[in-house]
C-alpha positions in Angstrom: -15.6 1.5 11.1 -18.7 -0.6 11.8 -20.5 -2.8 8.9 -22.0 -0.5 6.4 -25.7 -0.9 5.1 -25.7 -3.4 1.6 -27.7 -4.2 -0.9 -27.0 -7.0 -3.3 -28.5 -5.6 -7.2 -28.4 -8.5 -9.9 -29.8 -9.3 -12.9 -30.3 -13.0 -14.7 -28.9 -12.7 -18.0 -29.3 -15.3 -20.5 -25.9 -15.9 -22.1 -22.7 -17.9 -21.1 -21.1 -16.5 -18.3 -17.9 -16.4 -19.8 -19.4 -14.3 -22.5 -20.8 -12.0 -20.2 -17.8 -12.0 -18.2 -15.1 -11.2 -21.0 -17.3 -8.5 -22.3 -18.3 -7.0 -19.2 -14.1 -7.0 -17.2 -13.2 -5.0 -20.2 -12.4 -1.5 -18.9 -12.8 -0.1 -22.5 -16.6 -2.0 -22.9 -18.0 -0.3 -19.1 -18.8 3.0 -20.9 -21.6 1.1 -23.0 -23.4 0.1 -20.3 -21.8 1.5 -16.6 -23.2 5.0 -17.0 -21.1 6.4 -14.4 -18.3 5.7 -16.7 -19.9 7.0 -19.3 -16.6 9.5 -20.5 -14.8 6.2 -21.1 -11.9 5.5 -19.5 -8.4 5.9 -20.1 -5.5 3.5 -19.0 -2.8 5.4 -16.5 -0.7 2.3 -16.0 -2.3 -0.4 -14.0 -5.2 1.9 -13.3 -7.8 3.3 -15.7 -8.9 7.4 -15.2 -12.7 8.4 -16.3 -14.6 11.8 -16.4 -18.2 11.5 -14.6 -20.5 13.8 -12.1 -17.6 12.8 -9.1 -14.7 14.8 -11.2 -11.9 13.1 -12.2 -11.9 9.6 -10.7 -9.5 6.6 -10.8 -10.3 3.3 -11.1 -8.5 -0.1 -10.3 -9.4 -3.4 -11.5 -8.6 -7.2 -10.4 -6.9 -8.7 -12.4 -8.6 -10.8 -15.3 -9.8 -14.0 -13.7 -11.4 -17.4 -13.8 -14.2 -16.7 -10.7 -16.3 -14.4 -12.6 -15.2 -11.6 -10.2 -14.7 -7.6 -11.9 -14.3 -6.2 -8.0 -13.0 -2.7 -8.5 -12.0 0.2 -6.5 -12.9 4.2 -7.2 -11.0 6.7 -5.7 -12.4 10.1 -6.2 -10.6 13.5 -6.1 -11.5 14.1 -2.3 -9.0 10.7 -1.4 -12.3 8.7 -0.6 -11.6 5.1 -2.1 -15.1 2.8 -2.7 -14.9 -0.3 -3.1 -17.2 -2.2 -5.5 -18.0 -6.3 -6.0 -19.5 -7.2 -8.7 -19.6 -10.8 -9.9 -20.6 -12.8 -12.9 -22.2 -16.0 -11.5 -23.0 -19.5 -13.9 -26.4 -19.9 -13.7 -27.3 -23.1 -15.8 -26.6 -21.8 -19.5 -27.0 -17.6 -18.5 -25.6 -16.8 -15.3 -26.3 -13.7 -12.2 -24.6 -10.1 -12.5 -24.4 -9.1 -8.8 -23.4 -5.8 -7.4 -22.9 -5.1 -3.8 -23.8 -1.5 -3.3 -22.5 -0.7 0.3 -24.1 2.5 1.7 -21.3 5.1 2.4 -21.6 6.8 6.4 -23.0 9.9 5.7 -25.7 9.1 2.7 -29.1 9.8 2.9 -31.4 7.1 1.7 -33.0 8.8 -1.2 -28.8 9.1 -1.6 -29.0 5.3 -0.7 -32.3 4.4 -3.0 -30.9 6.6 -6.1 -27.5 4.7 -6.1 -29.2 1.3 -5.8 -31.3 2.3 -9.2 -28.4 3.6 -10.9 -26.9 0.7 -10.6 -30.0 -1.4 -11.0 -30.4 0.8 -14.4 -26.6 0.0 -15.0 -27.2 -3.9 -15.0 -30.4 -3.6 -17.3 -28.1 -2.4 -19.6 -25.5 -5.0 -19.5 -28.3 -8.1 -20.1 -30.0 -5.9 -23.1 -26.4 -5.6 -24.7 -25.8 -9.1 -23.9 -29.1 -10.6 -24.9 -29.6 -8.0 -27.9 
């Protein structure tokens, strides 16, 4: 498979990243602000399962760390697996929430453009609960 298309979406947020971090890894917090998780989620051993527009879809998580990294995988019912970085980067007292958005072969770009301000929508979310 050749490179796919990226675009990096992130946000300043001013709060500690570890704040931001801790609150943000938390499977059970991602339906407050990571609308395509909206149904929750729901632990299935090391995985987590969540309702949303994509059918039943199943997530896995790194594990908890001290990089700032909450790089998670979706598979949805079709088998297709999408892989998603997201990082929390210190940024003097607040830090950088970055999301690589990698554009899947076959996606148009208002496909392309409408994920990129889902997520960018997703992110806004995130700093108004962390700064609120």
């Amino acid at each position: 498979m050749s490179t796919m298309p990226a675009r990096i979406i992130h946000r300043s947020i001013n709060r500690n990243w570890r704040d931001v971090y801790n609150f943000a890894a938390a499977p059970e917090n991602m339906p407050l602000w990571a609308t395509g998780l909206a149904s929750g989620l729901e632990r299935s051993g090391d995985d987590w399962i969540a309702e949303g527009v994509l059918g039943t879809v199943k997530v896995s998580f790194v594990a908890h760390n001290e990089f700032g990294v909450i790089d998670h995988t979706v598979t949805i019912e079709s088998g297709l697996r999408v892989y998603n970085a997201l990082r929390i980067v210190p940024n003097g007292d607040g830090c950088e929430i970055m999301f690589t958005l990698l554009r899947i072969p076959g996606m148009t770009d208002e496909q392309f453009d409408a994920d990129a301000a889902h997520v960018a929508r997703d992110l806004a979310a995130l700093k108004a609960l962390m700064e609120g």
